[in-house]
C-alpha positions in Angstrom: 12.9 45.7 -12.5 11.0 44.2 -9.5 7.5 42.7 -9.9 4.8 45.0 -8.9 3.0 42.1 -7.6 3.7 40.9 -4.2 4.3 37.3 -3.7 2.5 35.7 -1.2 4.1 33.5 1.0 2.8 29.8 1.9 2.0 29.2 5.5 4.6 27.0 7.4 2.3 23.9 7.6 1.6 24.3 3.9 5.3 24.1 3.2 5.6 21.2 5.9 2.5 19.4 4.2 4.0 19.8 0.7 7.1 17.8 2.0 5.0 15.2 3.8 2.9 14.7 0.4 6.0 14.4 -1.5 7.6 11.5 0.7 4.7 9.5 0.0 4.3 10.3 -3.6 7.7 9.3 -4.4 8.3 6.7 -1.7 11.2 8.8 -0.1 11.1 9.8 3.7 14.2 11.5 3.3 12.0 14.4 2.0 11.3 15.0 6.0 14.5 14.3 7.4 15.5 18.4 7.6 11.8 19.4 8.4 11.7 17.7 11.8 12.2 19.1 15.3 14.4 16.8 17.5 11.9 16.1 19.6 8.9 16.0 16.9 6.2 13.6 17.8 3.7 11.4 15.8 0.2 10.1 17.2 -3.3 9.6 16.2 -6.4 7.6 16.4 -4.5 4.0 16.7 -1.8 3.4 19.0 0.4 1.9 16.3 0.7 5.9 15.3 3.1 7.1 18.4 6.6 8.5 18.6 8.3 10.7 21.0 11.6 11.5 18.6 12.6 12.6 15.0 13.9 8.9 14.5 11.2 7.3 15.7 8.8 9.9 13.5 10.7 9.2 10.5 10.7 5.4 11.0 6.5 5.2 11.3 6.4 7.1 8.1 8.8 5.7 6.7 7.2 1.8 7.5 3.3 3.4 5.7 5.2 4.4 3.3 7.1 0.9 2.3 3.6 -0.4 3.2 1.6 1.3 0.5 4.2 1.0 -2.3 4.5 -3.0 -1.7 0.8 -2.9 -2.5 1.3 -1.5 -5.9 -1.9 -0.3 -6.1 -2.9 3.3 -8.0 -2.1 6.0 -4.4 -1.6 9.5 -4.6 -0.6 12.1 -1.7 -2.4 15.4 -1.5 -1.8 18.4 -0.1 -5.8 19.2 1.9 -7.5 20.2 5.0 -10.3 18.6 7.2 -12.4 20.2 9.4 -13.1 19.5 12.8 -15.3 22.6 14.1 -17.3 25.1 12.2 -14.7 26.7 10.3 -11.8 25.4 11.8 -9.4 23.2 9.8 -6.7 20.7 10.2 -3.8 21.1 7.7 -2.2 18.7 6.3 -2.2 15.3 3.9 -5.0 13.3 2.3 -3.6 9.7 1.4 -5.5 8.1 -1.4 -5.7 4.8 -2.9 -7.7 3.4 -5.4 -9.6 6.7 -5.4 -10.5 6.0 -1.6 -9.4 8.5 0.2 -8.4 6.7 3.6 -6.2 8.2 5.7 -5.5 12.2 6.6 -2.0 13.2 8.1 -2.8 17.0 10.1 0.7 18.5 10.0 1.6 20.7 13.3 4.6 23.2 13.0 6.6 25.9 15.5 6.9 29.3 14.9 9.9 28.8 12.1 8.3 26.2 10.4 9.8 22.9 12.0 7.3 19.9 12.1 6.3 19.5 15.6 4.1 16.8 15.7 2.3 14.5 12.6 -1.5 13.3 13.8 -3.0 10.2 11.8 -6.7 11.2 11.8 -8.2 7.0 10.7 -12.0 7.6 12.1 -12.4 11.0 13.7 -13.1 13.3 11.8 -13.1 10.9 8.3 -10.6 11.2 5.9 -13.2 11.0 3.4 -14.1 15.1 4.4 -10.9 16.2 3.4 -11.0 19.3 1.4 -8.6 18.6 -1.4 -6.5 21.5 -3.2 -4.7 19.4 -6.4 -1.7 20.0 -5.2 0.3 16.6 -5.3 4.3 17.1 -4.9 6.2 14.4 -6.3 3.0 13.0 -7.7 4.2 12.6 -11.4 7.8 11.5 -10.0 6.5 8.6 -7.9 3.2 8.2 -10.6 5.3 4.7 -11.7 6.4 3.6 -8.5 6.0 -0.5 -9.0 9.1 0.4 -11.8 11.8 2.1 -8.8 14.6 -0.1 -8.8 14.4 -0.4 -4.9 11.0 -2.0 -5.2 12.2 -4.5 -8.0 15.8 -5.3 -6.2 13.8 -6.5 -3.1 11.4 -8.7 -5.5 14.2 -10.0 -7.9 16.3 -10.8 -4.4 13.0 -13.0 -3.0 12.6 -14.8 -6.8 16.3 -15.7 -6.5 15.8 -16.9 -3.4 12.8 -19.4 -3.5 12.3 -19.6 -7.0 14.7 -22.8 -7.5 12.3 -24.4 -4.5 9.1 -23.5 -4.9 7.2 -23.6 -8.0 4.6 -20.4 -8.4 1.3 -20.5 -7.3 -1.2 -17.7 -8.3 -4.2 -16.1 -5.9 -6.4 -14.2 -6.3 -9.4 -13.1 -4.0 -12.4 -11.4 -4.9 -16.0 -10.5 -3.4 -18.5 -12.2 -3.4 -20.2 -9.3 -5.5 -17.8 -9.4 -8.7 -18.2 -11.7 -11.6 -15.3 -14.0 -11.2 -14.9 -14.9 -15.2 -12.3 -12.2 -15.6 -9.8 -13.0 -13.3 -10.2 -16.6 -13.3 -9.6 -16.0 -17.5 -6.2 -13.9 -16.0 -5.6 -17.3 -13.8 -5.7 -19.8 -17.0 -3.4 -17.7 -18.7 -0.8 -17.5 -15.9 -1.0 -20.8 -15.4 -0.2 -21.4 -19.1 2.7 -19.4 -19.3 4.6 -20.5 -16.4 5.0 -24.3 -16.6 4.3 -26.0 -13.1 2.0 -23.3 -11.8 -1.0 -23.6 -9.9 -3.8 -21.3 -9.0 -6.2 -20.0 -6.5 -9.8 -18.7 -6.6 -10.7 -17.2 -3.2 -14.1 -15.1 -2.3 -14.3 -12.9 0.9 -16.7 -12.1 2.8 -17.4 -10.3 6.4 -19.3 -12.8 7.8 -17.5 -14.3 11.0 -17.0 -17.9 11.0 -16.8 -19.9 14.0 -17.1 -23.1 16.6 -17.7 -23.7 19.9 -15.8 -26.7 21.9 -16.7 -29.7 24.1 -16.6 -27.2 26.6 -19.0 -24.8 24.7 -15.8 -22.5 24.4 -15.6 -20.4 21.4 -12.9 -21.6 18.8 -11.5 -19.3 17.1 -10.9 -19.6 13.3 -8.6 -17.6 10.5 -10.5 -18.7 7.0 -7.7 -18.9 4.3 -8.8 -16.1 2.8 -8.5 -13.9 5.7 -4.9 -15.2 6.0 -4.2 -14.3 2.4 -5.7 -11.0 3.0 -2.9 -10.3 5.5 -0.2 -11.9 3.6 -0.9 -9.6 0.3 -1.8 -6.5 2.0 -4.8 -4.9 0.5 -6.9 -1.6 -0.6 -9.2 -2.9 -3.6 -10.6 -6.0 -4.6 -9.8 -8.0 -6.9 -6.3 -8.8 -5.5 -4.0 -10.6 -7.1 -0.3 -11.8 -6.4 2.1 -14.8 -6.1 3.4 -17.5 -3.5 6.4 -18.8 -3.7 6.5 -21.2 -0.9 4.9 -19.7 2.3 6.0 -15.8 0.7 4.3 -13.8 -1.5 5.5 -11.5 -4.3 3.2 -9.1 -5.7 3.8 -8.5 -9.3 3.8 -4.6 -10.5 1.2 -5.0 -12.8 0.0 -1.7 -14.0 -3.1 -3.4 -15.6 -5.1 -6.4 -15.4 -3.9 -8.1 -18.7 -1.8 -11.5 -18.3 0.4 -10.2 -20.6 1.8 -7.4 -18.4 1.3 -9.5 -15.3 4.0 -12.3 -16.8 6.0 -9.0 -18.2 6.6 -7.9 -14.6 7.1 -11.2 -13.0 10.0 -12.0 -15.5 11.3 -9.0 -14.7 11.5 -10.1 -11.2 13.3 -13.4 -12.3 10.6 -15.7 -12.4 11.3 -18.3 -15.5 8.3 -19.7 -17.5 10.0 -23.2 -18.0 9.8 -25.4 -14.7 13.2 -26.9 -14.0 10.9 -29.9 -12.6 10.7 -32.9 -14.0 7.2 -34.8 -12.2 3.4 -33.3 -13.3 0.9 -32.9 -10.3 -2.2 -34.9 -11.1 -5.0 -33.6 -8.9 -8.0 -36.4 -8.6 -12.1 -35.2 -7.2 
């Protein structure tokens, strides 16, 4: 017997927003591949958001998404709307992480449903207005993505690589705001359990720092921190990862506890016991 109840259908950039949300929740862009018109575009408010082609759309996403699952930190992928007139709304996908919502994806399709063009809305109007609905495709799938075996074959492959050469050396960075007793109490730990380590306090801050020449010329200068900043990618303070040699591994710690931290880094193939033989004696 059929339903006396009509079901409603979802709008075509509902149904193309729903697959957009669940590439990014479970780090997949293949979720998009059959959605996207030949010629489908991306843009936005950066110029780093531009493609004239299904290959070239897929490859942008794709490189945000590989971008926010190397960052390991808590993200989530929500189907939303933001408006941008009086009653006028963008469809589309709210990007979230560390409960900052920072990034809104407006999802434009034809007539059949076919994603036409992707619009990365960074500034105007802010992310932060999206109208969120709950619904998070994939969500639960991708909710453990530091444990996808992709993620931990491209860490393991960098341990092998630099681990017999480098010993580890821990960072972390925080602001100048936070009480640094916790993490440097996570630092001494690491450093215990991994024979050879070392470890690294930074603080960051916004203020500019900089020099002028002989010339009165402005010198430009990239504090360490700043450099660190770019080498770990970031979304939350603290931040805290690994250098083994000039590369960084970030471990895909799911809390702040040593324990788990040295957990996930053996996983990665990181030994505790130093196959060197000299001590580093540091002298003030």
């Amino acid at each position: 017997m059929a339903s006396q109840y009509l079901i409603k259908k979802k709008p075509h950039r509902i149904k193309a927003a729903h697959l957009l949300a669940r590439a990014f929740n479970t780090l997949d862009v293949r979720h998009l591949e059959a959605a996207l018109l030949p010629n489908a575009t991306i843009d936005g408010d950066k110029e780093s958001f531009q493609a004239s082609n299904a290959s070239e759309v897929l490859e942008i996403i794709d490189k945000h998404i590989n971008y926010i699952g190397a960052l390991h930190h808590p993200s989530v992928a929500e189907v939303a709307r933001l408006e941008y007139a009086p009653r006028q709304y963008y469809i589309g996908v709210s990007i979230e992480i560390d409960e900052v919502l920072f990034m809104f994806l407006s999802v434009h399709t034809d007539k059949n449903g076919m994603i036409k063009e992707i619009y990365f809305h960074a500034d105007n109007p802010s992310p932060c207005d999206a109208e969120l609905s709950g619904n998070r495709p994939g969500f639960y799938l991708g909710l453990f993505e530091s444990h996808k075996e992709c993620l931990w074959d491209l860490r393991r492959a960098a341990v092998k690589r630099l681990a017999k050469e480098h010993r580890p050396h821990f960072v972390a960075i925080i602001l100048p705001s936070q009480d640094p007793e916790r993490i440097l109490l996570v630092l001494d730990e690491l450093t215990r359990n991994f024979d050879g380590s070392s470890c690294e306090l930074m603080v960051f801050n916004d203020y500019a720092i900089g020099n002028t020449d002989e010339q009165s010329q402005l010198v430009e200068f990239q504090p360490a921190v700043n450099q660190a900043l770019e080498d770990f990618g970031y979304t939350g303070f603290p931040i805290l990862g690994v250098k083994l040699g000039d590369e960084v591994i970030r471990p895909g710690y799911r809390s702040w506890s040593p324990d788990d931290v040295t957990s996930d880094l053996m996983k990665m193939g990181l030994s505790k016991r130093s196959e060197y033989v000299e001590q580093v004696i540091s002298v003030n």
